[in-house]
C-alpha positions as CSV (number, residue, x, y, z in Angstrom):
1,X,10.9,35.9,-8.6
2,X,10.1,39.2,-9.1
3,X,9.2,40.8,-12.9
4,X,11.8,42.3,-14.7
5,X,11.4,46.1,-15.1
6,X,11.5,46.1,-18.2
7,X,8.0,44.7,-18.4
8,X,7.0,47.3,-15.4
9,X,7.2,50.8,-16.0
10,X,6.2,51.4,-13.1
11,X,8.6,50.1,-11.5
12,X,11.2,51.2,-14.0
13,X,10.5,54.7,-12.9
14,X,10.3,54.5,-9.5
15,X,13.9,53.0,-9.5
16,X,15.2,55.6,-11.8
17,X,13.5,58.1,-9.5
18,X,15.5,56.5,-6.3
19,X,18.6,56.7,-8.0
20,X,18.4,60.0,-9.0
21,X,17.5,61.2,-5.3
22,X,20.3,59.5,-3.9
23,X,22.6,61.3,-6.5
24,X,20.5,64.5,-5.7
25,X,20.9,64.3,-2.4
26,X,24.9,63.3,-2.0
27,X,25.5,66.3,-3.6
28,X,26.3,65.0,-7.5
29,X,26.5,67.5,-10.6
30,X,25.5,66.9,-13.9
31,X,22.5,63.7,-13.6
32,X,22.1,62.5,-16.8
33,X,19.5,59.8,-17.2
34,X,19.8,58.0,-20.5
35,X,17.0,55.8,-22.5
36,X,18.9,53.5,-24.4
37,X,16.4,51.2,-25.7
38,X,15.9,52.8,-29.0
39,X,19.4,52.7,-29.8
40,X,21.0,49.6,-28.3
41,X,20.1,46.0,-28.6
42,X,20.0,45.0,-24.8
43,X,21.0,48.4,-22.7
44,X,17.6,49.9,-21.2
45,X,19.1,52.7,-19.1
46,X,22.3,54.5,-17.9
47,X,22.1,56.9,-15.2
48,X,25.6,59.2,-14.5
49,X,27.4,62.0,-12.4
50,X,29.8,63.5,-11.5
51,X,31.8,63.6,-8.2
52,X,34.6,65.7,-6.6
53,X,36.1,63.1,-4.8
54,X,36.3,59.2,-4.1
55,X,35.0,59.9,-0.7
56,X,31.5,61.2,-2.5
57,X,31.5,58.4,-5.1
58,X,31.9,55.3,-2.4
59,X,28.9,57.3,-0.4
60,X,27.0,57.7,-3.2
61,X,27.4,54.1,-4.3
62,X,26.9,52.6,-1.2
63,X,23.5,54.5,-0.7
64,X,22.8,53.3,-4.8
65,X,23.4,49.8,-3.4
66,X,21.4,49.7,0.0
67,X,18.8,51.5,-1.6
68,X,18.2,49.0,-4.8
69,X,18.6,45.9,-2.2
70,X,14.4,46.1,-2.1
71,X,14.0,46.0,-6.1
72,X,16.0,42.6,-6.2
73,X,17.7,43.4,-9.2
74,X,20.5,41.5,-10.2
75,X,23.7,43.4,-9.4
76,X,27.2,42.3,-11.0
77,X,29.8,43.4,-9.0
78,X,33.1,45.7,-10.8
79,X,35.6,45.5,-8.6
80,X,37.1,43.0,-11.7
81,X,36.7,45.7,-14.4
82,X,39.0,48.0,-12.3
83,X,36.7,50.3,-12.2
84,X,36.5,52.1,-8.8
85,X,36.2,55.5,-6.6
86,X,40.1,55.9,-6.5
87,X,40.1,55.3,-10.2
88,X,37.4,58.5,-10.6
89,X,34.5,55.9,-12.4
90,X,32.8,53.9,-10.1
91,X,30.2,51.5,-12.2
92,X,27.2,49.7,-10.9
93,X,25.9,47.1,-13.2
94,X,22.3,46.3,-12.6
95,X,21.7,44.7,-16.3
96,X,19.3,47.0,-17.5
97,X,20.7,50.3,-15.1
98,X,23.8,51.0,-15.9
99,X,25.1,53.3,-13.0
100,X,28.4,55.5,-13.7
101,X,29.7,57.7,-11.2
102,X,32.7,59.6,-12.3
103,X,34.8,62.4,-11.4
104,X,34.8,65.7,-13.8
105,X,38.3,64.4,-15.4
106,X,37.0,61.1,-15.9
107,X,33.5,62.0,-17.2
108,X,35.4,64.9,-19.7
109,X,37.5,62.3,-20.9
110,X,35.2,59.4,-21.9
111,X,32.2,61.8,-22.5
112,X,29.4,59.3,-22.5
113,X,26.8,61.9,-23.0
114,X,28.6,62.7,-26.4
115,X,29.2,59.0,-27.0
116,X,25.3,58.1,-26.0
117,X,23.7,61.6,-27.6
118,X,21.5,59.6,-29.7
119,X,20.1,58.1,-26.7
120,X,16.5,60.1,-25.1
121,X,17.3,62.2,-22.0
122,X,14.2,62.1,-19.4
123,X,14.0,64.6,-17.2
124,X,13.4,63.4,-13.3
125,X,12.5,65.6,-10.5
């Protein structure tokens, strides 16, 4: 089994670096990646965007998916939670990555940056 990456920086970064490439590069606005340890009990880290359409969310998940398959991390699917690209918030659990792809009405409405704000932002390039 591999460690959890909480107790591997290392490896905490580098998939918090993959994510953010994928969003990068299928076109999202607004990354936001969130360090929620110092302000929730058992959240580590949400990572969100924005989309303009379900077409762009469903790619962008799918690459999110493919691309995390390597760092065996346990992945609960959503499709229960009704949360989906035709519902504009698509939401990838990965226990401690909490991925939220949303569209700019969606992400405006909930406002998770506002909600989170107490949370550390870290800056990815």
């Amino acid at each position: 089994m591999s460690p959890s990456p909480k107790n591997n920086p290392e490896n905490t970064m580098e998939i918090l670096k993959t994510i953010h490439k994928i969003m990068q590069d299928k076109k999202c606005e607004e990354i936001a990646v969130l360090n929620l340890e110092s302000v929730h009990s058992y959240l580590s880290f949400f990572l969100i965007c924005t989309v303009n359409s379900a077409v762009q969310a469903n790619a962008v998940a799918r690459e999110i998916k493919k691309a995390l398959k390597s760092f065996k991390l346990p992945h609960k699917e959503t499709d229960k939670t009704g949360t989906s690209a035709s519902s504009g918030w698509t939401l990838l659990d990965y226990g401690e990555f909490i991925v939220h792809i949303m569209t700019p009405e969606k992400r405006e409405y909930y406002n998770l940056d506002r909600l989170w704000r107490d949370a550390e932002r870290i800056e990815l390039s």
